[in-house]
Legacy VTK file of the C-alpha trace (Angstrom):
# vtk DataFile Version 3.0
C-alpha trace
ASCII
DATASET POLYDATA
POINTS 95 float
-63.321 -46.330 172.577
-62.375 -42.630 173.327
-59.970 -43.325 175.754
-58.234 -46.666 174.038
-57.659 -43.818 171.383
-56.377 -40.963 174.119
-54.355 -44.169 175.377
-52.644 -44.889 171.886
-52.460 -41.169 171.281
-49.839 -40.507 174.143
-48.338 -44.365 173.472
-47.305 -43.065 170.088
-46.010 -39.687 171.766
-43.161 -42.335 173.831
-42.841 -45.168 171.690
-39.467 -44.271 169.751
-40.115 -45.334 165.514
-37.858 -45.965 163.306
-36.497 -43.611 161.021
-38.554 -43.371 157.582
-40.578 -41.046 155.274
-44.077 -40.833 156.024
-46.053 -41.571 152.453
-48.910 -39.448 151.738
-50.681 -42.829 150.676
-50.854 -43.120 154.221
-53.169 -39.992 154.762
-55.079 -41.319 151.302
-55.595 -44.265 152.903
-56.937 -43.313 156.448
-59.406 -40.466 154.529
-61.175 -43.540 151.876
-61.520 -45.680 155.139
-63.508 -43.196 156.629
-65.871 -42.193 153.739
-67.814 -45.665 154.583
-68.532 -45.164 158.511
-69.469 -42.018 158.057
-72.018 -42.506 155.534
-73.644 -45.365 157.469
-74.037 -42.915 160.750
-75.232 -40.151 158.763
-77.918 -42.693 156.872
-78.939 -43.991 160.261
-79.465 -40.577 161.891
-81.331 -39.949 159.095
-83.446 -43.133 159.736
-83.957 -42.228 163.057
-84.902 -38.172 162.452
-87.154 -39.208 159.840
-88.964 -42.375 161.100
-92.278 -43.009 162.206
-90.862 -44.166 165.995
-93.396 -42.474 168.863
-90.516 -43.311 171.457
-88.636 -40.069 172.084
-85.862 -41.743 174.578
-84.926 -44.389 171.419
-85.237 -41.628 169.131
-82.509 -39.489 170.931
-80.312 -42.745 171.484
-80.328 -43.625 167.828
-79.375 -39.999 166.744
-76.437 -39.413 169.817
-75.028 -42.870 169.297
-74.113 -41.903 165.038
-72.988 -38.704 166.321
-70.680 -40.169 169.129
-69.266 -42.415 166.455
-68.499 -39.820 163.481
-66.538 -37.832 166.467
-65.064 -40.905 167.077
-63.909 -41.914 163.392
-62.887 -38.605 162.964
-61.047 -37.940 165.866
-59.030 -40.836 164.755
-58.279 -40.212 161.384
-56.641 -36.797 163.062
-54.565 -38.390 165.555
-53.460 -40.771 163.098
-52.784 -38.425 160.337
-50.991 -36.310 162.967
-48.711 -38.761 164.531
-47.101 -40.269 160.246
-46.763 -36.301 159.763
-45.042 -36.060 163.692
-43.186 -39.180 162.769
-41.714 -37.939 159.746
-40.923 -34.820 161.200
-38.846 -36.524 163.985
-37.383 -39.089 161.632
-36.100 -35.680 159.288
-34.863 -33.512 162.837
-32.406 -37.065 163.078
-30.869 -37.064 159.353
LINES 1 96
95 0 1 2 3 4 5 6 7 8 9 10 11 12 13 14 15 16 17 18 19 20 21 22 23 24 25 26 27 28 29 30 31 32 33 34 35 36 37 38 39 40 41 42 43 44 45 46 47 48 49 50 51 52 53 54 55 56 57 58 59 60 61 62 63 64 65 66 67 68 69 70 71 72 73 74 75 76 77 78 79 80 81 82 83 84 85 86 87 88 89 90 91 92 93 94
């Protein structure tokens, strides 16, 4: 998943985009949509700090695997935000 998002990171670098204002909605929009994944990895690494499992190797698995996917949801919510504020940069350096 890390590297389809690296991937559409430097696709959005080349693709050329059509000249319009970035909305802050946009941002607004990306930042509620990530409020809900990572509450669900925070609850389950919770879940699997606090829980009665004996099995260390699960344990460890069911705390790294939240944590890999918060960096993950977070990581694109930056690219993203950073490519509507690049956009609208380029789309003003053309006016």
């Amino acid at each position: 998943m890390m590297v389809a998002c690296a991937i559409g990171f430097y696709l959005f670098k080349r693709i050329v985009r059509p000249l319009e204002q970035a909305s802050s909605l946009d941002s607004v929009l990306l930042f509620l949509c990530i409020f809900s994944p990572l509450v669900l990895n925070v609850f389950s690494m919770l879940a699997a700090i606090v829980g009665t499992d004996s099995n260390a190797s699960i344990n460890a698995l069911s705390v790294c695997q939240p944590l890999c996917d918060i960096l993950q949801c977070v990581t694109q919510v930056h690219i993203f935000i950073t490519q509507l504020h690049f956009a609208f940069e380029v789309s003003n350096s053309f006016r």
